[in-house]
C-alpha positions in Angstrom: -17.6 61.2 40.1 -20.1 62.0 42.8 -20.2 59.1 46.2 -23.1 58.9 47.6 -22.7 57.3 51.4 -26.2 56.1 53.1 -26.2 55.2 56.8 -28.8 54.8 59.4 -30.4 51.4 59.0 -30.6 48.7 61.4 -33.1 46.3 62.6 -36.2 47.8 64.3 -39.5 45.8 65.5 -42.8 46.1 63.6 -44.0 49.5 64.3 -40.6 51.1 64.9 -39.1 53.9 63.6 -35.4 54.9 61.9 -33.9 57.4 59.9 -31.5 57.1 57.3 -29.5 59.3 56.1 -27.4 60.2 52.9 -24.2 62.3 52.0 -23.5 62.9 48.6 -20.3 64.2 47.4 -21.1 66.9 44.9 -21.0 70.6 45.8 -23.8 71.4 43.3 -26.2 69.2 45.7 -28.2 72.0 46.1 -29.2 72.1 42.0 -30.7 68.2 42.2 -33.5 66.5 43.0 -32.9 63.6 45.4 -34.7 60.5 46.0 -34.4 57.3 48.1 -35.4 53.8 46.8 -35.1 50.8 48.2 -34.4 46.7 46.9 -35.0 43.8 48.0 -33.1 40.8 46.4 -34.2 39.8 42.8 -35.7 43.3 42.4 -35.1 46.1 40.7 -34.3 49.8 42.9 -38.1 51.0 43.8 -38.9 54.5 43.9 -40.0 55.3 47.4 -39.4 59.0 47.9 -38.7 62.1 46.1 -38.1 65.9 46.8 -37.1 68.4 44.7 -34.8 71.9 45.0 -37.7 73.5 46.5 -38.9 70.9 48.9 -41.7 69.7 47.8 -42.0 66.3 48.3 -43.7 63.2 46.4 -44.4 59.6 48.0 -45.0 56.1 47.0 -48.4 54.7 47.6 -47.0 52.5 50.0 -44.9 54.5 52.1 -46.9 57.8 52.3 -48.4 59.0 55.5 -45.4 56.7 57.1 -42.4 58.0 55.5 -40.9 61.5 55.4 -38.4 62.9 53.1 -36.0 66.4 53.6 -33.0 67.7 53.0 -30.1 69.9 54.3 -28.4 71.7 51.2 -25.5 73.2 53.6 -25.0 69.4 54.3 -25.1 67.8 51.1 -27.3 65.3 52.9 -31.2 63.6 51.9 -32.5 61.9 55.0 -35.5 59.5 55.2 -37.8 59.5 58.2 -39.3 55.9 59.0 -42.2 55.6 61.4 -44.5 52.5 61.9 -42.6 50.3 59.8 -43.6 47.5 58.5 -42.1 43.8 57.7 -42.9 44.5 53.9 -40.1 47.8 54.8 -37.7 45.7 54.8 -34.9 46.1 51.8 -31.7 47.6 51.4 -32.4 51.9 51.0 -30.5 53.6 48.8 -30.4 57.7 47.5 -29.8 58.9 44.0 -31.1 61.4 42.0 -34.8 60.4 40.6 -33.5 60.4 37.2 -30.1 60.3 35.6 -28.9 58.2 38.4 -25.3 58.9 39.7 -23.0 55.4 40.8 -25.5 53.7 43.5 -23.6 53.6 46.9 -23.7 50.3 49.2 -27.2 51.5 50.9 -28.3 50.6 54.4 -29.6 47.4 55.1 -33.0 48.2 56.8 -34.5 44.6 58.9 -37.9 44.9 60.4 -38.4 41.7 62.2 -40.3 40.9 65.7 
């Protein structure tokens, strides 16, 4: 079954910046939309960013203008650009596929914290 490995969080001031990134173990990669969501505990995953097999991309209202989402195909990897984050950013970040969701891996603990 595929793994998918995300890495790249850490704790980063108000206004900081990070970027995650994810692996996924599947050699059809290249055929699936990805997307990264994110949880906080007592919540369910939230959508926060999606691109499809053609790069276009689609953002939550609460993330867009902030966040940027791309891929490398040749890599098997989705990676999340963070800028001027915000304490309400902080969550554990996972990637999946939008829909159909493969096994969640452990996601990256993202802190934003003064």
């Amino acid at each position: 079954q595929v793994q998918l490995v995300e890495s790249g969080g850490g704790l980063v001031q108000p206004g900081g910046s990070l970027r995650l990134s994810c692996v996924a173990s599947t050699s059809s990669f290249s055929n699936h939309f990805m997307a990264w969501y994110r949880r906080v505990p007592g919540k369910e995953h939230e959508l926060v960013a999606e691109i499809t097999t053609f790069d276009t991309t689609t953002y939550a209202h609460f993330v867009k203008g902030r966040f940027t989402i791309t891929r490398d195909d040749s890599k098997k990897a989705v990676y999340l650009q963070m800028d001027r984050l915000q304490t309400e950013d902080t969550a554990v970040y996972y990637c999946n596929r939008p829909h159909s969701w493969w096994p969640w891996g452990q996601g990256t603990q993202v802190t934003v914290s003064a």
